[in-house]
N, CA, C and O atoms as a GROMACS GRO file, in nm:
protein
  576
    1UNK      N    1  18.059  12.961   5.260
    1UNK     CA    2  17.990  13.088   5.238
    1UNK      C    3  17.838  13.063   5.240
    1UNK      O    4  17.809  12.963   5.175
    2UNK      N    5  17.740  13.123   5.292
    2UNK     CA    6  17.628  13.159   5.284
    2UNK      C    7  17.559  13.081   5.160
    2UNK      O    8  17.496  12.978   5.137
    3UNK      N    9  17.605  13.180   5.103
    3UNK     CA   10  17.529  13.151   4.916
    3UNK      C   11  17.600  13.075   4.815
    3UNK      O   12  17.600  13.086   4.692
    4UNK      N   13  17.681  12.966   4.917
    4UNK     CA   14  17.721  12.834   4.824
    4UNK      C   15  17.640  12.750   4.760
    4UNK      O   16  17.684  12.686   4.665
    5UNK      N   17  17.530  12.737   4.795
    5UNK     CA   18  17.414  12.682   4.752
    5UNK      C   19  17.365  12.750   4.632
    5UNK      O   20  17.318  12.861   4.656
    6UNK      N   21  17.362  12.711   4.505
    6UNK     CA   22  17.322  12.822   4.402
    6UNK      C   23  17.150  12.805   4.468
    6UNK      O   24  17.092  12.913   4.470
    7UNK      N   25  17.073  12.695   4.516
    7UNK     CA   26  16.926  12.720   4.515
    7UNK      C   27  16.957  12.832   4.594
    7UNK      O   28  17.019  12.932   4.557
    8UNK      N   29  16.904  12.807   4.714
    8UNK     CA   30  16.965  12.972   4.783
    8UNK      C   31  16.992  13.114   4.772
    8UNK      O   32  16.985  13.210   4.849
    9UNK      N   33  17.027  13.097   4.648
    9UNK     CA   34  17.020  13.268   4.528
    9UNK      C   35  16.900  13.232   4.487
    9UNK      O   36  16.812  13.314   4.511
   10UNK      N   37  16.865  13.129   4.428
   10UNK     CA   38  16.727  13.172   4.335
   10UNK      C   39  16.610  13.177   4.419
   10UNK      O   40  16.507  13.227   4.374
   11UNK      N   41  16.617  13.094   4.628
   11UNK     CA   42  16.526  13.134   4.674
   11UNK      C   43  16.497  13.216   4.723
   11UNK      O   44  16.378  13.247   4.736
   12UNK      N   45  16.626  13.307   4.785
   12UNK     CA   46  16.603  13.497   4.809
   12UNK      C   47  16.554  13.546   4.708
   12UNK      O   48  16.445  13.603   4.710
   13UNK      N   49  16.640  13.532   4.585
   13UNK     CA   50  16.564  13.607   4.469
   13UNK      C   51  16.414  13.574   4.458
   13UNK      O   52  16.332  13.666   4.456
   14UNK      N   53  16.372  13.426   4.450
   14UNK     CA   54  16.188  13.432   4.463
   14UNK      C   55  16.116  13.504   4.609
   14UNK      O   56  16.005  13.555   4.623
   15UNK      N   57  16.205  13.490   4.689
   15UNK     CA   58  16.177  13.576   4.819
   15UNK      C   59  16.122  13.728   4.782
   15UNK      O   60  16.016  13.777   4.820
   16UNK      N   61  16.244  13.805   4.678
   16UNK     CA   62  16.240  13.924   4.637
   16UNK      C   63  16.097  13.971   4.597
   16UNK      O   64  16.007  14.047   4.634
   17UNK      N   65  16.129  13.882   4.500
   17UNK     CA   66  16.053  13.904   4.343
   17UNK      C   67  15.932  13.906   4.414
   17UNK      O   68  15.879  14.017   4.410
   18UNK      N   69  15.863  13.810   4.485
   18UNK     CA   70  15.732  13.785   4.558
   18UNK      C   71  15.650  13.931   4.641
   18UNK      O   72  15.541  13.987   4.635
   19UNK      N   73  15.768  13.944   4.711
   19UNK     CA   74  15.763  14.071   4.792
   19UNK      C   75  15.720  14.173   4.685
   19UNK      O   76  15.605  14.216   4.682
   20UNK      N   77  15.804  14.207   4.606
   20UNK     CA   78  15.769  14.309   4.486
   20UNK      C   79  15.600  14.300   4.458
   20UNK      O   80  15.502  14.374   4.473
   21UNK      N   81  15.634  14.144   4.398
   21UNK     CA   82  15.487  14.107   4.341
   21UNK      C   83  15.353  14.157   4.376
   21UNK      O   84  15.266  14.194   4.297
   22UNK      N   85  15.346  14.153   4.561
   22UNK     CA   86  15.248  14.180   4.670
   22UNK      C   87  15.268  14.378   4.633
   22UNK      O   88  15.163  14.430   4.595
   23UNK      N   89  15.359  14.449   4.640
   23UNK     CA   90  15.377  14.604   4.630
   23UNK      C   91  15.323  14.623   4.510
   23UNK      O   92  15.226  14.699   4.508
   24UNK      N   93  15.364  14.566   4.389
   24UNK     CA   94  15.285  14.603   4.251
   24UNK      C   95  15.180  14.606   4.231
   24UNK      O   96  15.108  14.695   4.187
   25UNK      N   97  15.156  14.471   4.272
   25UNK     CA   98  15.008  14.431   4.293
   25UNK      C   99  14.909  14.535   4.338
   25UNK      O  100  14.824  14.587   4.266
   26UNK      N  101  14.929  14.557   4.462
   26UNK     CA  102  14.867  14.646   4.559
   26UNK      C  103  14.861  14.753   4.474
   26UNK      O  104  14.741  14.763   4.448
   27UNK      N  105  14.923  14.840   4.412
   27UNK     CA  106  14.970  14.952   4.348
   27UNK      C  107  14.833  14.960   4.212
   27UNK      O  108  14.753  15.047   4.178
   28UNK      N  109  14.873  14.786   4.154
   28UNK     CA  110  14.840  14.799   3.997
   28UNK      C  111  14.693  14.737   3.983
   28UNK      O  112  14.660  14.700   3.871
   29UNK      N  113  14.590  14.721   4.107
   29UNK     CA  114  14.493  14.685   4.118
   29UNK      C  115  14.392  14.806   4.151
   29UNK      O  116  14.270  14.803   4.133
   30UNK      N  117  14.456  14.900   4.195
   30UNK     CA  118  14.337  15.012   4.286
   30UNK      C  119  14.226  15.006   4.145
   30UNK      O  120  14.117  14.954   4.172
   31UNK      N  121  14.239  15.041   4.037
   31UNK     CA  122  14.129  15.042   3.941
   31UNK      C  123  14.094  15.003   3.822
   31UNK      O  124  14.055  15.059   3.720
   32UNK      N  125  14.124  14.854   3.866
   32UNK     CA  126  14.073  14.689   3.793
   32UNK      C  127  14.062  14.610   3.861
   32UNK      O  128  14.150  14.599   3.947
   33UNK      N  129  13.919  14.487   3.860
   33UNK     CA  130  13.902  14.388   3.893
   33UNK      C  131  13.997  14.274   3.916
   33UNK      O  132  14.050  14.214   3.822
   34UNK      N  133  14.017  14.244   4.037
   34UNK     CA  134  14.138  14.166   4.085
   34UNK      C  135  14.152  14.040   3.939
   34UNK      O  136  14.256  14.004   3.884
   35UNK      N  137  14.050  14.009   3.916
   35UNK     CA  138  14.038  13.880   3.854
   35UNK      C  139  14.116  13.910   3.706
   35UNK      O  140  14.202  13.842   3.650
   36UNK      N  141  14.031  14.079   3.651
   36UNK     CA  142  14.086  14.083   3.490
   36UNK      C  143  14.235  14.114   3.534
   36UNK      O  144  14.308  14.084   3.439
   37UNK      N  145  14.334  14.177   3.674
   37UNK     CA  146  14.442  14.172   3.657
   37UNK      C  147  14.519  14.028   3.701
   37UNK      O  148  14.639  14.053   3.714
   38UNK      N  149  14.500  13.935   3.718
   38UNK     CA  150  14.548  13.835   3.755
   38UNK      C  151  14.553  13.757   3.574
   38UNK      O  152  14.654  13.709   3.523
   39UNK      N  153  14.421  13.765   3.512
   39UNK     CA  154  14.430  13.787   3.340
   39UNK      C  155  14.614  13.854   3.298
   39UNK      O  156  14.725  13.801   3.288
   40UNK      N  157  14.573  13.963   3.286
   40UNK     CA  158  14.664  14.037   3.242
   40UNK      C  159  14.785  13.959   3.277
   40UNK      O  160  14.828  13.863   3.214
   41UNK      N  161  14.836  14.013   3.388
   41UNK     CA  162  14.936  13.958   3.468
   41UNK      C  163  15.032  13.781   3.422
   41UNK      O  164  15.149  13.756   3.394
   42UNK      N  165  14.921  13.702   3.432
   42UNK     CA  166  14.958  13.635   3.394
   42UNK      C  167  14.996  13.577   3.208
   42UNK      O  168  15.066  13.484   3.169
   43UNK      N  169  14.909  13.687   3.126
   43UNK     CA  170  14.926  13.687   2.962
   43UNK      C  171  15.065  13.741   3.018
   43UNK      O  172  15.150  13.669   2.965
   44UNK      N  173  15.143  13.855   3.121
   44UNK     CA  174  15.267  13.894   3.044
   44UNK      C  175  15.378  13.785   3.161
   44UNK      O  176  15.496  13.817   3.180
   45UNK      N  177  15.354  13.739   3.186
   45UNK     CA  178  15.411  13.634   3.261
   45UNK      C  179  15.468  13.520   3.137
   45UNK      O  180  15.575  13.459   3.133
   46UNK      N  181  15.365  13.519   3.050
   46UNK     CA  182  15.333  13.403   2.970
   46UNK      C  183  15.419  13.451   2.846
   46UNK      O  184  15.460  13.377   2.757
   47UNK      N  185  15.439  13.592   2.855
   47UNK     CA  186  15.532  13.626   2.711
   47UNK      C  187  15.650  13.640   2.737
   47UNK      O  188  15.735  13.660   2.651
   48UNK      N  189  15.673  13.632   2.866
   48UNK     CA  190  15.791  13.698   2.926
   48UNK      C  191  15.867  13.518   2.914
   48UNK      O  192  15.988  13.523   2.894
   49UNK      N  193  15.841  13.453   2.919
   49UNK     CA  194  15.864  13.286   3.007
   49UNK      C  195  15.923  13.261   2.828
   49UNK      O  196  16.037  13.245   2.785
   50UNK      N  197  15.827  13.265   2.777
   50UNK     CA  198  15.824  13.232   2.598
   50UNK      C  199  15.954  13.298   2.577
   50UNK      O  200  16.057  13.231   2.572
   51UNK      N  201  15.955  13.398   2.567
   51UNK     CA  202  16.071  13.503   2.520
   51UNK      C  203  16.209  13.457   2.575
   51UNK      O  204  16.307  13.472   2.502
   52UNK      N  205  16.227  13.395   2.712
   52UNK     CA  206  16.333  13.361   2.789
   52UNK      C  207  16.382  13.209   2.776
   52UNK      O  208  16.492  13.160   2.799
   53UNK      N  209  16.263  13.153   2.732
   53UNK     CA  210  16.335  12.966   2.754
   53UNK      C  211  16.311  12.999   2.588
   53UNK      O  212  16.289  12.889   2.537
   54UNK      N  213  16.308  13.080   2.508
   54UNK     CA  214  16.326  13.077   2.328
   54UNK      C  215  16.464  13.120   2.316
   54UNK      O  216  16.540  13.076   2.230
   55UNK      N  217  16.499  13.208   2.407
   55UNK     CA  218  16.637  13.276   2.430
   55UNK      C  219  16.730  13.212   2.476
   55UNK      O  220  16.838  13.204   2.418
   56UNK      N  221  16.703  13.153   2.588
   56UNK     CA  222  16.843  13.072   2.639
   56UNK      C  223  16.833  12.925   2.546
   56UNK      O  224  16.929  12.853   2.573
   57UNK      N  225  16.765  12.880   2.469
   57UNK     CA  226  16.793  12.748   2.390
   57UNK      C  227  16.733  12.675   2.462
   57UNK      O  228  16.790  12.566   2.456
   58UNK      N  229  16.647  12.670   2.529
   58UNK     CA  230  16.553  12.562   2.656
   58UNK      C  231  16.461  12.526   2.552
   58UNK      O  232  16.407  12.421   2.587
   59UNK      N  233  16.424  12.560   2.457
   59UNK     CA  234  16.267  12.490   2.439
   59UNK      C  235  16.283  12.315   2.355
   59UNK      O  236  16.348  12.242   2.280
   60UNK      N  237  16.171  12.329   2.440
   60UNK     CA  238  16.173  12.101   2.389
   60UNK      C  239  16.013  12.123   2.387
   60UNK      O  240  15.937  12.211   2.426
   61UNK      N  241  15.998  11.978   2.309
   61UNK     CA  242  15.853  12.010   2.232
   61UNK      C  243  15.778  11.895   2.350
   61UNK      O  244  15.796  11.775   2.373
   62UNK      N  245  15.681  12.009   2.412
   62UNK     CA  246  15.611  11.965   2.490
   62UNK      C  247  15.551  11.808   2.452
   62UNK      O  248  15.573  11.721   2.536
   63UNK      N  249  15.507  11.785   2.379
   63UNK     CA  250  15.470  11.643   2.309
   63UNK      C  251  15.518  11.548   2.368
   63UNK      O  252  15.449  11.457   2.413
   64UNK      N  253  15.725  11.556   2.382
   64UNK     CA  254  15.761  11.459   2.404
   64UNK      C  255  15.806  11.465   2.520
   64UNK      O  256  15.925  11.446   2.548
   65UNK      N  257  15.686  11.503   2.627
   65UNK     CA  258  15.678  11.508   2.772
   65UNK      C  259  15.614  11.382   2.828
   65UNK      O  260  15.513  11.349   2.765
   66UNK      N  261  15.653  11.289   2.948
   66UNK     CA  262  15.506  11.157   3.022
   66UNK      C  263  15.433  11.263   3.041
   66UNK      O  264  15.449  11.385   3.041
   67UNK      N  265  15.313  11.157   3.063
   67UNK     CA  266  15.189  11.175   3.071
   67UNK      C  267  15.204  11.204   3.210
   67UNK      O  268  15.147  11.311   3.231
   68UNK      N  269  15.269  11.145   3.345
   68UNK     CA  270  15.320  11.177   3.452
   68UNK      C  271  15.322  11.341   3.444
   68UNK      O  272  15.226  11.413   3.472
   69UNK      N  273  15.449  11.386   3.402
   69UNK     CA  274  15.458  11.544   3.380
   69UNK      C  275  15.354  11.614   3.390
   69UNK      O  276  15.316  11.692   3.478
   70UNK      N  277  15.284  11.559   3.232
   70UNK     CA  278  15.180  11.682   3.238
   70UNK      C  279  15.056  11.680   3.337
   70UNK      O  280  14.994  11.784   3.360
   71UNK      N  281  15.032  11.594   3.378
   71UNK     CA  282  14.936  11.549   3.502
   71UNK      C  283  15.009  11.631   3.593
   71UNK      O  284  14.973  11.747   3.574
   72UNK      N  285  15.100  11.624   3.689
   72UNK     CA  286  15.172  11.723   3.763
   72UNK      C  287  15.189  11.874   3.734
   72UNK      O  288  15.180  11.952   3.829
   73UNK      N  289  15.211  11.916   3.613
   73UNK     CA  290  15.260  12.055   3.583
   73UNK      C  291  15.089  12.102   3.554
   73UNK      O  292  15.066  12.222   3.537
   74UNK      N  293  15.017  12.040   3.552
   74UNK     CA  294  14.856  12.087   3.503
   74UNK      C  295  14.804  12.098   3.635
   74UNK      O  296  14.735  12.194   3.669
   75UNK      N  297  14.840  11.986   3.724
   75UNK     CA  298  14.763  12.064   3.861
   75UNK      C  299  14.840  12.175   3.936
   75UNK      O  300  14.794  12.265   4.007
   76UNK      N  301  14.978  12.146   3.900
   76UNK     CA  302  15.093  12.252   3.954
   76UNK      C  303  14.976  12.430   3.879
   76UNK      O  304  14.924  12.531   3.927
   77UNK      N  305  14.992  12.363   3.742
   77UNK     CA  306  14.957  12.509   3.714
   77UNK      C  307  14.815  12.581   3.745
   77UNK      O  308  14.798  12.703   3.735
   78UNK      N  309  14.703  12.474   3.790
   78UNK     CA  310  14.583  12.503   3.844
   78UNK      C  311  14.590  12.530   3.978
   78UNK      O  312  14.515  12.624   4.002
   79UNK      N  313  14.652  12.484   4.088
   79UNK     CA  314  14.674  12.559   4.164
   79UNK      C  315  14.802  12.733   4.188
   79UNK      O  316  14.818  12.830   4.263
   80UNK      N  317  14.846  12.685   4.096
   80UNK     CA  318  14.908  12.845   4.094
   80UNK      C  319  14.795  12.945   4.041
   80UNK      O  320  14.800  13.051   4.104
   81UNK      N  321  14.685  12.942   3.934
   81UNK     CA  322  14.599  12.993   3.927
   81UNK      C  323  14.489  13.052   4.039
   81UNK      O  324  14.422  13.151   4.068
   82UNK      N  325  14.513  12.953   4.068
   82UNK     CA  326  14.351  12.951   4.188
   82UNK      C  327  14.458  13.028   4.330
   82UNK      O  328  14.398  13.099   4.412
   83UNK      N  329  14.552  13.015   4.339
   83UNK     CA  330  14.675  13.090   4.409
   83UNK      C  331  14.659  13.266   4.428
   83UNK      O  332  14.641  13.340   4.524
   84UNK      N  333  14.673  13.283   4.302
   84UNK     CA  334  14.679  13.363   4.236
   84UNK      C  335  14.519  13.461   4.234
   84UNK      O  336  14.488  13.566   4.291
   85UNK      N  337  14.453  13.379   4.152
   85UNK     CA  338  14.314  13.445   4.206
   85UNK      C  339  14.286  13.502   4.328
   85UNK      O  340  14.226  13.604   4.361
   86UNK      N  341  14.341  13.417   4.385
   86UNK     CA  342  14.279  13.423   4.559
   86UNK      C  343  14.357  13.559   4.619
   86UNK      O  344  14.308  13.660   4.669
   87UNK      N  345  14.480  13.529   4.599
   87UNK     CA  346  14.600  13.641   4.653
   87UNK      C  347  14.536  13.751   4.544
   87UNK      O  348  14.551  13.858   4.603
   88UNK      N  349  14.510  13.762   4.490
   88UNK     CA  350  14.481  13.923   4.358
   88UNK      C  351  14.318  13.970   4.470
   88UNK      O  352  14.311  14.085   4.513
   89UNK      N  353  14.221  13.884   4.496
   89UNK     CA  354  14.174  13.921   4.560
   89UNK      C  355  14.150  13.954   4.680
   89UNK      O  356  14.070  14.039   4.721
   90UNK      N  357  14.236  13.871   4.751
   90UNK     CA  358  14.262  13.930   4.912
   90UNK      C  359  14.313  14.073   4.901
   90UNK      O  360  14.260  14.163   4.966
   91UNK      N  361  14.422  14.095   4.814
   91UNK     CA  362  14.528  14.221   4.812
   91UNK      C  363  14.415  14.340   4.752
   91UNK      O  364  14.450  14.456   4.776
   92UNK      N  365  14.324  14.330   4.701
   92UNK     CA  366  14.232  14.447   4.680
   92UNK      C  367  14.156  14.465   4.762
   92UNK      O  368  14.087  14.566   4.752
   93UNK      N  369  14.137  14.360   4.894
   93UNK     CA  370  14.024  14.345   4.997
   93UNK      C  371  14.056  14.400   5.071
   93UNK      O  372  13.976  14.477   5.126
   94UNK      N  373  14.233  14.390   5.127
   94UNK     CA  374  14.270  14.423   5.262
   94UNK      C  375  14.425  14.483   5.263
   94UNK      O  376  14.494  14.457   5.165
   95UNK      N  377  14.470  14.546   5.348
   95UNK     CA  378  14.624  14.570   5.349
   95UNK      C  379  14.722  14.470   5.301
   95UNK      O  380  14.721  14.365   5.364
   96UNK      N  381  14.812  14.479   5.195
   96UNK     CA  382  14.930  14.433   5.136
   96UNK      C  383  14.995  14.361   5.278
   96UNK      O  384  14.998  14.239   5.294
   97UNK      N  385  15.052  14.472   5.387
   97UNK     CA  386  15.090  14.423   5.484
   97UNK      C  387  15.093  14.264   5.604
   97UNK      O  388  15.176  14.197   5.667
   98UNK      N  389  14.883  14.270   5.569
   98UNK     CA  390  14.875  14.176   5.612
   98UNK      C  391  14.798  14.039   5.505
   98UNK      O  392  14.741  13.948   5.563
   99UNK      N  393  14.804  14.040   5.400
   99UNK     CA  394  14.761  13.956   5.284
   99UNK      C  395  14.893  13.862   5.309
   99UNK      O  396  14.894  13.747   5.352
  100UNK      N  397  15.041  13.969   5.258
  100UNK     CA  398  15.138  13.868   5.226
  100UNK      C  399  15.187  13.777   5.346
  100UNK      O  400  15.272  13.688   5.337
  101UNK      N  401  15.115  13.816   5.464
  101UNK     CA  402  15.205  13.769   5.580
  101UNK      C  403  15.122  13.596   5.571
  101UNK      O  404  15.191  13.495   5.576
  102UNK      N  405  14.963  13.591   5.559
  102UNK     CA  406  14.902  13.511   5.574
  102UNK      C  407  14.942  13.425   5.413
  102UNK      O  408  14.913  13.306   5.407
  103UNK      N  409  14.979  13.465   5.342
  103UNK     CA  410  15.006  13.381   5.241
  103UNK      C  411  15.137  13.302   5.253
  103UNK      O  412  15.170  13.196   5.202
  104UNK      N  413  15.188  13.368   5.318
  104UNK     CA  414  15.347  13.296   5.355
  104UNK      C  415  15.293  13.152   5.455
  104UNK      O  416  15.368  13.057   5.479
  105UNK      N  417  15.182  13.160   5.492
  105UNK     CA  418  15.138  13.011   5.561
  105UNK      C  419  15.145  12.871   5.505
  105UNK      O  420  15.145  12.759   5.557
  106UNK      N  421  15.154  12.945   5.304
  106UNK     CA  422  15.191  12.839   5.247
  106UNK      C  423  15.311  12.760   5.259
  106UNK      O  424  15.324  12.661   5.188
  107UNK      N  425  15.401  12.794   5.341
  107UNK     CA  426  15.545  12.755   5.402
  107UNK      C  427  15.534  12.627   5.492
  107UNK      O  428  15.607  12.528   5.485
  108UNK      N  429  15.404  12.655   5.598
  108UNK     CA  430  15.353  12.564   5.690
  108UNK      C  431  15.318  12.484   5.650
  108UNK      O  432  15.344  12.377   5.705
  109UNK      N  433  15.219  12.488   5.502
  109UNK     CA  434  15.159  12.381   5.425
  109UNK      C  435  15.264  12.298   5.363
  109UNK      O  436  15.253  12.176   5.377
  110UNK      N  437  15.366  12.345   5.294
  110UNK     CA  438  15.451  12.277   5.233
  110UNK      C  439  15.511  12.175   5.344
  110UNK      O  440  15.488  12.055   5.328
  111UNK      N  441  15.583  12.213   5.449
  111UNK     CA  442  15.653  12.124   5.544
  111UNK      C  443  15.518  11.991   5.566
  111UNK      O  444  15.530  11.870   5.546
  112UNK      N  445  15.422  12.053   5.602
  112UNK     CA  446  15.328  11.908   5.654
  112UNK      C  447  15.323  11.838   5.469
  112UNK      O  448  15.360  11.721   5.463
  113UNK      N  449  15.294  11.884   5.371
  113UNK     CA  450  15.270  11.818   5.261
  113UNK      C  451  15.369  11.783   5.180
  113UNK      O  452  15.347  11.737   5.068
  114UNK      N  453  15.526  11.807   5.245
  114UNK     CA  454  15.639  11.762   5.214
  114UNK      C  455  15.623  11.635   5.248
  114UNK      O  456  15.621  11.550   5.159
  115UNK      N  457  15.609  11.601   5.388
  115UNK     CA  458  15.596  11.454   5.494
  115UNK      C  459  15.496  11.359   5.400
  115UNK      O  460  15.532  11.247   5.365
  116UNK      N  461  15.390  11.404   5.369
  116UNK     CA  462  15.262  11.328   5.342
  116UNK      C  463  15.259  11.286   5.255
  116UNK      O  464  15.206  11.174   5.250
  117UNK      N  465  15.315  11.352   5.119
  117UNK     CA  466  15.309  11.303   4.979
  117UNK      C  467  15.454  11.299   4.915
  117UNK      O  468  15.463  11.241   4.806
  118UNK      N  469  15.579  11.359   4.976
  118UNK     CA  470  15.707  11.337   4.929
  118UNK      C  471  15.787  11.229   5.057
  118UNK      O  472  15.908  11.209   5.047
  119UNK      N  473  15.741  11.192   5.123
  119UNK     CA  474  15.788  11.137   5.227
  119UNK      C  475  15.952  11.182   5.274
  119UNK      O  476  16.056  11.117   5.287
  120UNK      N  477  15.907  11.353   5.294
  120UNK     CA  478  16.046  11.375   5.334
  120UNK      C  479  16.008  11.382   5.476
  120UNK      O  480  15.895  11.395   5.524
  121UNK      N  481  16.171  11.367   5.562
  121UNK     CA  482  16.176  11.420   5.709
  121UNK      C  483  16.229  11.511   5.761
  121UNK      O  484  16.334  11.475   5.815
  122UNK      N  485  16.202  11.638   5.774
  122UNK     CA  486  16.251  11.761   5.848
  122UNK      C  487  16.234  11.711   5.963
  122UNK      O  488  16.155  11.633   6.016
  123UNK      N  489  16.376  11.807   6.008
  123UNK     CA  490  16.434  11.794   6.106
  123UNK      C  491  16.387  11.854   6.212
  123UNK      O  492  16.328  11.956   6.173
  124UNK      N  493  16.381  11.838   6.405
  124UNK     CA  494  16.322  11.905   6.463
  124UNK      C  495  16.404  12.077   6.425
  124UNK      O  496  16.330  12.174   6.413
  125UNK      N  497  16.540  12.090   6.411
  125UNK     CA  498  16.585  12.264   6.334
  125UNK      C  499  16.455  12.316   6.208
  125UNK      O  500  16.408  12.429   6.199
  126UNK      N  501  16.424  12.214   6.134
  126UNK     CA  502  16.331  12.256   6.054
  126UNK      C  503  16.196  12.323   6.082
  126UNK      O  504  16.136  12.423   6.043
  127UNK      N  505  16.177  12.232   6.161
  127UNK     CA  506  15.979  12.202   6.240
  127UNK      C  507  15.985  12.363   6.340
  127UNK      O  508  15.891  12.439   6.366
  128UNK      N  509  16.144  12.375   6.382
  128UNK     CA  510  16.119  12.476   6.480
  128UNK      C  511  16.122  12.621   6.359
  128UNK      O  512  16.049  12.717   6.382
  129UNK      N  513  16.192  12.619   6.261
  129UNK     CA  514  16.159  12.709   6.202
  129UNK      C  515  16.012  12.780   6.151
  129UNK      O  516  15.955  12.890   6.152
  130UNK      N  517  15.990  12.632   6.104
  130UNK     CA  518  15.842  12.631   6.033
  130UNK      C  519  15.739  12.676   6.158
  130UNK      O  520  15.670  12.777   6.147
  131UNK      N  521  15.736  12.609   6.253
  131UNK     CA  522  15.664  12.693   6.367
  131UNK      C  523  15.702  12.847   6.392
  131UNK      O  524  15.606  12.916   6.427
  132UNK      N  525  15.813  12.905   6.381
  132UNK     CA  526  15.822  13.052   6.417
  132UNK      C  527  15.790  13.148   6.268
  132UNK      O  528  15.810  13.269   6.254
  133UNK      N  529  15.738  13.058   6.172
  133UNK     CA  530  15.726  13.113   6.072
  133UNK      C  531  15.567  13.167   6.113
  133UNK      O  532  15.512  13.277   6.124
  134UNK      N  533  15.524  13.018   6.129
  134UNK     CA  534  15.353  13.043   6.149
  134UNK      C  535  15.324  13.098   6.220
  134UNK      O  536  15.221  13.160   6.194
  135UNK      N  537  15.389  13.122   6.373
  135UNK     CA  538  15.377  13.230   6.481
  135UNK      C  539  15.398  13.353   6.425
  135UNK      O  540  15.288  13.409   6.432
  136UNK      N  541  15.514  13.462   6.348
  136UNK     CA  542  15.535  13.545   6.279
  136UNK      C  543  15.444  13.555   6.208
  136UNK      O  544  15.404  13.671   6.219
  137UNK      N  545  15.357  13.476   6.107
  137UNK     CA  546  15.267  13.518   6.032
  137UNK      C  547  15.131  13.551   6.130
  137UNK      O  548  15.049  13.642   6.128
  138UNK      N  549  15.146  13.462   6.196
  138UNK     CA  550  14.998  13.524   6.318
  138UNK      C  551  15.001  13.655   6.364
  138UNK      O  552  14.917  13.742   6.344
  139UNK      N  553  15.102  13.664   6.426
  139UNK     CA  554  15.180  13.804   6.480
  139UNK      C  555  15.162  13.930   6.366
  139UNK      O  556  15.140  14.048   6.394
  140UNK      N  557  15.180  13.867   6.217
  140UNK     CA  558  15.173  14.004   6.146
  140UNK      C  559  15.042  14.021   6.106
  140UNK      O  560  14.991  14.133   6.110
  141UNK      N  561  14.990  13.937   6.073
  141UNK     CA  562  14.879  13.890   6.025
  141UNK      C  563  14.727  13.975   6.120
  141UNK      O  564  14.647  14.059   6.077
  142UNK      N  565  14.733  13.924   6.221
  142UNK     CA  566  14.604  13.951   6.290
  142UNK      C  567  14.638  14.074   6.346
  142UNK      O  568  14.661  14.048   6.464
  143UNK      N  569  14.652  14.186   6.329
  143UNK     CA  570  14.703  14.309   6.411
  143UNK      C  571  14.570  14.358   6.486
  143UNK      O  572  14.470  14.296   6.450
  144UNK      N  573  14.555  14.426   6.553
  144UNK     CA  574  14.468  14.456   6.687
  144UNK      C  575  14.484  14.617   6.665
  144UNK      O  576  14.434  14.696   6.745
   0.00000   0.00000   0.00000
């Protein structure tokens, strides 16, 4: 089946959710500063996360995390910031339509920075995807 893969559900579902994200966005910015809603946004992100790993029994005391971890999850989380910034302000600059298409380039980035720093090998099925991704994003992206 398709969706034997449980990742696979949770990456349509981030597929979803993302998509949404870019429509809300668009919606919940017309009259606030991209920056104080990317603020916001992320305080209820931050209560929402709390509320859910307090709920399902997940929480472990950060403390007794490596130093590895938090070095990783600190730049993980500085670039989701600076992500974030950037996308809150493109999406008040320009059409939703074509913001999310050029952000999906981060797809392209991942495959080359999969190779470089995880030393994985996609496959030429992969490489050809990842190329019709970046063509599709050009295609939506630059409209005429």
């Amino acid at each position: 089946m398709f969706f034997s893969n449980q990742w696979m559900v949770w990456a349509l579902l981030s597929a979803f959710f993302a998509a949404m994200t870019a429509i809300f966005a668009k919606i919940g910015i017309r009259n606030v500063d991209s920056d104080m809603a990317t603020l916001l946004r992320t305080a209820i992100i931050m209560l929402v996360l709390i509320a859910f790993v307090w709920r399902a029994g997940k929480w472990q005391n950060p403390l007794e995390l490596s130093a590895k971890t938090w070095i990783f999850l600190t730049l993980s989380g500085l670039a989701t910031g600076a992500s974030w910034v950037c996308y809150f302000r493109a999406l008040q600059a320009g059409p939703a339509s074509q913001v999310a298409p050029i952000d999906k380039l981060s797809l392209v980035l991942v495959g080359i920075f999969a190779v470089v720093f995880l030393d994985e090998r996609p496959g030429l099925r992969e490489w050809a995807g990842i190329a019709m991704v970046a063509g599709g994003v050009l295609l939506l992206a630059f409209k005429r």
